[in-house]
C-alpha positions in Angstrom: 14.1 -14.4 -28.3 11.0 -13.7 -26.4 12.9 -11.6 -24.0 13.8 -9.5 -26.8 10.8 -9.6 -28.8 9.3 -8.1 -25.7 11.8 -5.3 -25.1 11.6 -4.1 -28.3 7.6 -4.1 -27.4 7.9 -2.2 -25.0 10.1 0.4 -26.0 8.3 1.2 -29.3 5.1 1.2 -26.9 6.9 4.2 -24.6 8.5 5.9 -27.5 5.1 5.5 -29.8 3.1 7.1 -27.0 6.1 9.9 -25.9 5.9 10.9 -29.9 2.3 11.3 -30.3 1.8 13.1 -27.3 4.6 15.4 -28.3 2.7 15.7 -31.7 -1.0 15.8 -30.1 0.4 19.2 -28.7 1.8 20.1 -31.6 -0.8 19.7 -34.2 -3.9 20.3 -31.8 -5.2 22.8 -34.2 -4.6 21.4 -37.5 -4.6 17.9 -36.4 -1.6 15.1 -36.7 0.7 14.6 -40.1 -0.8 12.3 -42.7 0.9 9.3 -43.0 0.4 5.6 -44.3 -2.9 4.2 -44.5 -3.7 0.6 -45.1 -7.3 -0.3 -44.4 -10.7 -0.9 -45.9 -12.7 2.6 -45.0 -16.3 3.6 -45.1 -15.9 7.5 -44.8 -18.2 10.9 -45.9 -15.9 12.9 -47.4 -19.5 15.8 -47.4 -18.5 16.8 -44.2 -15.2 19.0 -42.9 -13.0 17.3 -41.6 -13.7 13.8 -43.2 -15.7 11.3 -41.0 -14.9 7.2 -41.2 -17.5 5.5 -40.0 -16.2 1.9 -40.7 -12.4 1.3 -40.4 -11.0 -2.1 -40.8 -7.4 -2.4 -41.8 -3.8 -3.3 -40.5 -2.7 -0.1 -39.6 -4.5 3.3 -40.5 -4.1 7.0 -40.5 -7.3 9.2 -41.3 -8.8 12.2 -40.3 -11.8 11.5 -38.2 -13.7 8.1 -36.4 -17.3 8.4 -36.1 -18.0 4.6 -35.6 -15.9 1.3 -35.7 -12.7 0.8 -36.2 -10.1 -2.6 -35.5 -6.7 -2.5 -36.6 -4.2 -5.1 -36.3 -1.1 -2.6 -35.5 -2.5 1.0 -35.1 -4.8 3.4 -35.7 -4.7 6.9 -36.3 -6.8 9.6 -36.0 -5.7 13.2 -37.0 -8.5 14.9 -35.0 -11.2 13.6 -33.5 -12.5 9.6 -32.3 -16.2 8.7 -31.5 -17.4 5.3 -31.2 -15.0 1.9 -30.8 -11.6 1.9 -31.8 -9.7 -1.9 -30.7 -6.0 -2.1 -32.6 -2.9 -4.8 -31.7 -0.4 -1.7 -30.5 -1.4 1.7 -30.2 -4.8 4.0 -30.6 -3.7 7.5 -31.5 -5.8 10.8 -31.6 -4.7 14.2 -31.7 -7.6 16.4 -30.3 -10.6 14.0 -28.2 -12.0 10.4 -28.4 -15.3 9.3 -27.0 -16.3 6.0 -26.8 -14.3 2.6 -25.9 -10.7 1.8 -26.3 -8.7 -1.3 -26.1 -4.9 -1.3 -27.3 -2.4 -4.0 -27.1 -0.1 -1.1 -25.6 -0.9 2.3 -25.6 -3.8 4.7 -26.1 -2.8 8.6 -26.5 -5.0 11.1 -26.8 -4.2 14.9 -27.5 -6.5 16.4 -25.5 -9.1 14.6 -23.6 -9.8 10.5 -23.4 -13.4 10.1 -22.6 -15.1 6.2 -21.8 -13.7 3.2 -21.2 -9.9 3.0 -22.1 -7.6 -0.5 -21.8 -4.4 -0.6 -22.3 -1.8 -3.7 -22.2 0.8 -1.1 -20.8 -0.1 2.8 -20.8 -2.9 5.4 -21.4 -1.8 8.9 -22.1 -4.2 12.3 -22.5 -2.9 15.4 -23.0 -5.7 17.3 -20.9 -7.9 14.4 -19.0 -9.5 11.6 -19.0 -13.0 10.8 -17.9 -14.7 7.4 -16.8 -12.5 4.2 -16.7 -8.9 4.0 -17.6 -7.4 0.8 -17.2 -3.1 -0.2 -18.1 -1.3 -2.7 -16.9 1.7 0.1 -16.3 0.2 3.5 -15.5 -2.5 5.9 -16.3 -1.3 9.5 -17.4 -2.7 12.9 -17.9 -1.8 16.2 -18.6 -4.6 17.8 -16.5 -7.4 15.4 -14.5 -8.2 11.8 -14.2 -12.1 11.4 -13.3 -13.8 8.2 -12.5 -11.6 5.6 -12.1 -8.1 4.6 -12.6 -6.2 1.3 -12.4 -2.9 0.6 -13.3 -0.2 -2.0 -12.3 2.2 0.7 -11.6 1.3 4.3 -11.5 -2.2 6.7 -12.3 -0.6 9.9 -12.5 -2.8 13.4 -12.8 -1.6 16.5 -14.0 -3.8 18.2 -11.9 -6.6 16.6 -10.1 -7.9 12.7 -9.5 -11.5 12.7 -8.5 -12.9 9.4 -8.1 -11.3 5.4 -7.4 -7.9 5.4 -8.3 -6.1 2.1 -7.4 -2.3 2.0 -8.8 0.2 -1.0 -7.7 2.8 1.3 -6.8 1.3 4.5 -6.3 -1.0 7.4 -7.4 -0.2 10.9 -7.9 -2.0 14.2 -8.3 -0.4 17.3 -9.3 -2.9 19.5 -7.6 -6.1 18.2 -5.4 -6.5 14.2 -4.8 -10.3 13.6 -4.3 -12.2 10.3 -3.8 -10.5 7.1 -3.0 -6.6 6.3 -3.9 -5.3 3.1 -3.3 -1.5 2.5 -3.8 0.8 -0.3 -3.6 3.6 2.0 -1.6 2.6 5.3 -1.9 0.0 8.3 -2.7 1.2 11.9 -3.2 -1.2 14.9 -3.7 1.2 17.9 -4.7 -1.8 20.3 -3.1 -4.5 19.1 -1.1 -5.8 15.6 -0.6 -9.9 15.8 0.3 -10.5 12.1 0.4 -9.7 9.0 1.3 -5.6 8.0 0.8 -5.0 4.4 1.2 -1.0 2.6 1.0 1.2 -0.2 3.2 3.7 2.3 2.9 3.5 6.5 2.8 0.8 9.4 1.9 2.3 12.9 1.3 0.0 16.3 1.0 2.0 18.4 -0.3 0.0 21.6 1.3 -3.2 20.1 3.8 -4.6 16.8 4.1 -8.9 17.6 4.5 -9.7 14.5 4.7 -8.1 10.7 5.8 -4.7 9.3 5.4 -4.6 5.5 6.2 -1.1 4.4 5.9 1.2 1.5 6.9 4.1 3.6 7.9 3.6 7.2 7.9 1.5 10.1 6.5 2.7 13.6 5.6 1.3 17.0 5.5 1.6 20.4 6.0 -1.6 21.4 7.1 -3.7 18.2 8.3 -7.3 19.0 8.8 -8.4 15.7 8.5 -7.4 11.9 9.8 -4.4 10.9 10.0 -3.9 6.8 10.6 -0.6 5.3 10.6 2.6 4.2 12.7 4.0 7.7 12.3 2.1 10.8 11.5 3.7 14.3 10.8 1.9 17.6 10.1 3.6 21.1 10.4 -0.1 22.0 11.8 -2.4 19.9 13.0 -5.9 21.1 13.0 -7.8 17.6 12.8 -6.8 14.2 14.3 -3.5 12.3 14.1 -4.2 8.4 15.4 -1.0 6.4 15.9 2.2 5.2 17.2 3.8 8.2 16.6 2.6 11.6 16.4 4.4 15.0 16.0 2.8 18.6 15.2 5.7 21.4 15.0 3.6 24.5 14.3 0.1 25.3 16.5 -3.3 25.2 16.2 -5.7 23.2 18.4 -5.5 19.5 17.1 -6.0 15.8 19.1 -3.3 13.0 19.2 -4.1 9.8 20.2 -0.8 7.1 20.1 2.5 5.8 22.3 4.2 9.2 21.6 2.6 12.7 21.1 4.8 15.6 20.4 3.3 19.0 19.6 4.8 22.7 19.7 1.0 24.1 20.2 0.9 24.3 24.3 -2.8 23.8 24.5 -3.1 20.6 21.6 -4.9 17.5 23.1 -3.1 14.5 23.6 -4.0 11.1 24.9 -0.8 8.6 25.1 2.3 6.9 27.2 4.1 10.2 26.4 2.9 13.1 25.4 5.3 16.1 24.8 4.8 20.3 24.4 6.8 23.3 24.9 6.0 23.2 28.9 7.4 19.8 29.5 10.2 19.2 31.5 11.5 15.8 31.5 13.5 14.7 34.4 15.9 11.6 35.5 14.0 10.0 38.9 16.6 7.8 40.8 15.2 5.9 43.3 14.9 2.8 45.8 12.1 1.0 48.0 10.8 -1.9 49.2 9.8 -3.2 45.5 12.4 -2.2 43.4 15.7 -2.3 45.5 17.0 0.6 42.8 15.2 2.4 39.4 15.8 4.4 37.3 12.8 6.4 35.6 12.1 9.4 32.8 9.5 11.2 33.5 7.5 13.7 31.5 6.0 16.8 33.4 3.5 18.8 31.8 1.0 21.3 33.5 -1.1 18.8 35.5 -0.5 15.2 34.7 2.8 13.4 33.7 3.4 10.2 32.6 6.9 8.0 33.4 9.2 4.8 32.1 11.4 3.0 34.8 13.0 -0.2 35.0 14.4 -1.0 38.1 16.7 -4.4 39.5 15.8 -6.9 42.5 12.4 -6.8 42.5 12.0 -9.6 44.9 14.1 -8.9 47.5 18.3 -9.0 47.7 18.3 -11.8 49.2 17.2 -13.6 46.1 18.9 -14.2 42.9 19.0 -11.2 40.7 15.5 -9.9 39.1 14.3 -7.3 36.8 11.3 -5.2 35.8 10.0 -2.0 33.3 7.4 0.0 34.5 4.8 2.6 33.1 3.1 5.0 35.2 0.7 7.8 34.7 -0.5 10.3 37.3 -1.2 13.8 38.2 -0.1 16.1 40.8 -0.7 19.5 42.6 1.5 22.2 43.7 1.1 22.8 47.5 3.6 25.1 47.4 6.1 26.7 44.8 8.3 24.3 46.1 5.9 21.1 47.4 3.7 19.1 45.0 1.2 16.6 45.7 0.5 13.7 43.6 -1.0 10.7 42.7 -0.6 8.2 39.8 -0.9 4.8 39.2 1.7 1.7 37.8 2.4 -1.1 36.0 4.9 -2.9 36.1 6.3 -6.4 34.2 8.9 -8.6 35.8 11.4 -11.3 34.9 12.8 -13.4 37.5 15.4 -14.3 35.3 17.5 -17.5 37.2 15.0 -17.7 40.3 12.4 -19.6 38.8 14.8 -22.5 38.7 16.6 -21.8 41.7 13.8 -20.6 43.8 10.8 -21.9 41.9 9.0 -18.7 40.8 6.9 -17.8 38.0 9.4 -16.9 34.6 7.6 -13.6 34.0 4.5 -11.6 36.6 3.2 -8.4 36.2 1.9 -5.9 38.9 -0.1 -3.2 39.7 0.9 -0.2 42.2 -1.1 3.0 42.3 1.0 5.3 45.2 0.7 8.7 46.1 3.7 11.0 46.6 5.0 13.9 48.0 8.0 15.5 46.1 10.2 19.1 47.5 12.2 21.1 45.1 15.5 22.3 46.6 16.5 23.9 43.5 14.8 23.8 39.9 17.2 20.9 38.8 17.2 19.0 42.0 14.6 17.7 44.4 13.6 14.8 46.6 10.5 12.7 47.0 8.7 10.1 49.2 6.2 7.7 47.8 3.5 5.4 49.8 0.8 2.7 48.2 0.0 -0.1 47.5 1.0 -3.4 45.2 -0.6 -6.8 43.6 2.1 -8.7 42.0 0.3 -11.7 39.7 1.3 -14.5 37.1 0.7 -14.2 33.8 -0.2 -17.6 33.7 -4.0 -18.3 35.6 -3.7 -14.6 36.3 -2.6 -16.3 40.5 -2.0 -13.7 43.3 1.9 -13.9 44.2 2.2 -11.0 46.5 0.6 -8.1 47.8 2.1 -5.4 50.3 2.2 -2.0 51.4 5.5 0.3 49.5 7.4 2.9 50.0 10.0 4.2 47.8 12.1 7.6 48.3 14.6 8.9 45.5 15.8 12.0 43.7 14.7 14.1 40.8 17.3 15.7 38.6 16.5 18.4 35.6 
């Protein structure tokens, strides 16, 4: 029964306000139809239109509020509200109201909603709404929403939101988002954003983001000129910053990305990461073997002066033991001697499991290491060349951070592509 009770609420609330915002639009020159009126009224009928400055009543329908007025299912104003207007259900008021609103469901206004506005499920303005606006399902308007907008679903502008908006699942604005917006999941400006987006999940710009996009997941944008904060950030131009996991740019202009994995089509963006990616570089398969790592594999990404490079490579210490592992990262730079003969120098790390050996041989589970080398590498053909590496290594445990090993390496291999 109360399941029902409160669908039927619910519906009459969406329909109620769908129909007088359909009307507000209709009628915003000759205000809404005249309908039934039953309430106790103090109104000046001197003045055109009517004004009611007192309306108490169970449901009402006049022309004007210029004062109070509580109802116990609606109220209804054919033009304009000024002042307080508290009903059970729905307020209603074809051109503007002014003033304070509280509504058991719904608040629609024709053309703007000005004040402080409370709804138990939905505010609706044809044109904007100005100051607070408070629902417990969304906050919707036709043009702008200015000031600041809560809902437990959705604050939805038409046009712009300028101010706090804070929606459980989301906010959206048609044209320009400026201020703060804080969503549940998401925040979509259909234009520009040129303040502060805030979600656990996504922020979209439909055309350039001007100012920050803090996101759980990923932000989105065209053009970002801004911030961009998340685990994945994508902009068809970056202009501005882009700070995470992952960050792509596929059109050009100079921009910085800071994260794990930078890729950018403009040749002369700044990037700072474990890999960093643009038109010039060439990544290459490096299959090799020393005195460390018995064999390895590695990818390696070449760009103009520096490169950076993943490997994981098997018996790490020694054949004659049982079989070991380890993944290593290294970053480096390099000169070209020669078209043919670079120069380089870069710097490791490396983790490693010993897998069965620290029960059979008694060594640590898991050590890490450190191994800067420099290197000397010959291109026989553009796909194909050969290299020779000498350094240095300090192989610890994790565990009280104890010295386990240190030698000179060596390590020689191929490079294909």
């Amino acid at each position: 029964m109360k399941l029902n009770l409160l669908s039927v609420l619910l519906t009459g609330g969406i329909l109620l306000g769908g129909y007088s915002t359909l009307s507000a639009q209709r009628f915003t020159s000759k205000g809404l139809k005249k309908g039934a009126n039953v309430s106790l009224n103090i109104t000046s009928k001197k003045k055109s239109p009517q004004r009611t400055y007192v309306n108490l009543g169970l449901f009402s329908n006049f022309t004007c509020l210029n004062g109070f007025s509580l109802n116990a299912i609606s109220s209804l104003q054919h033009y304009n509200a000024y002042g307080m207007q508290v009903t059970g259900f729905a307020n209603i008021t074809g051109l503007k109201s002014t003033g304070f609103q509280l509504a058991g469901i719904t608040n629609v206004t024709g053309h703007r909603a000005c004040g402080a506005i409370f709804a138990g499920l939905m505010n609706v303005s044809g044109t904007s709404a100005y100051g607070l606006v408070a629902s417990g399902l969304g906050n919707i308007s036709g043009g702008d929403i200015k000031g600041m907008g809560i809902s437990g679903l959705l604050n939805i502008g038409g046009k712009d939101t300028r101010g706090l908006m804070i929606g459980g699942l989301g906010n959206v604005a048609g044209e320009v988002q400026a201020g703060l917006a804080i969503g549940g999941l998401t925040n979509v400006s259909g234009e520009s954003s040129r303040g502060v987006q805030i979600t656990s999940l996504l922020n979209v710009a439909g055309h350039s983001n001007e100012g920050w996009q803090l996101a759980g997941v990923g932000n989105v944008t065209v053009t970002n000129k801004g911030i961009q904060t998340a685990a994945f950030n994508f902009s068809a131009d970056n202009r501005g910053v882009q700070l995470g996991v992952g960050n792509v740019n596929t059109g050009g202009k100079k921009g910085i990305q800071i994260g794990l994995v930078n890729v950018s089509t403009d040749s002369c963006a700044h990037q700072i990461g474990c890999v960093n990616i643009q038109p010039q570089t060439r990544i290459q398969l490096l299959v090799s073997g020393g005195n460390t790592n018995k064999g390895n594999v590695a990818v390696r990404f070449k760009n103009k002066y520096t490169y950076t490079q993943f490997g994981a490579g098997v018996y790490y210490l020694g054949t004659d033991k049982d079989f070991s592992v380890s993944a290593s990262y290294r970053t480096g730079i390099y000169y070209s001697l020669t078209p043919r003969l670079d120069i380089s120098a870069d710097i490791g790390f490396y983790h490693i499991e010993s897998l069965d050996n620290k029960t059979s041989h008694g060594y640590p589970a898991r050590m890490y290491a450190l191994e800067p080398r420099v290197n000397l590498e010959y291109s026989i053909t553009r796909k194909f060349g050969l290299f020779a590496s000498g350094g240095y290594n300090w192989t610890r445990t994790y565990k009280g951070n104890h010295a386990f090993d240190d030698k000179e390496v060596f390590e020689v291999g191929m490079v294909l592509f």
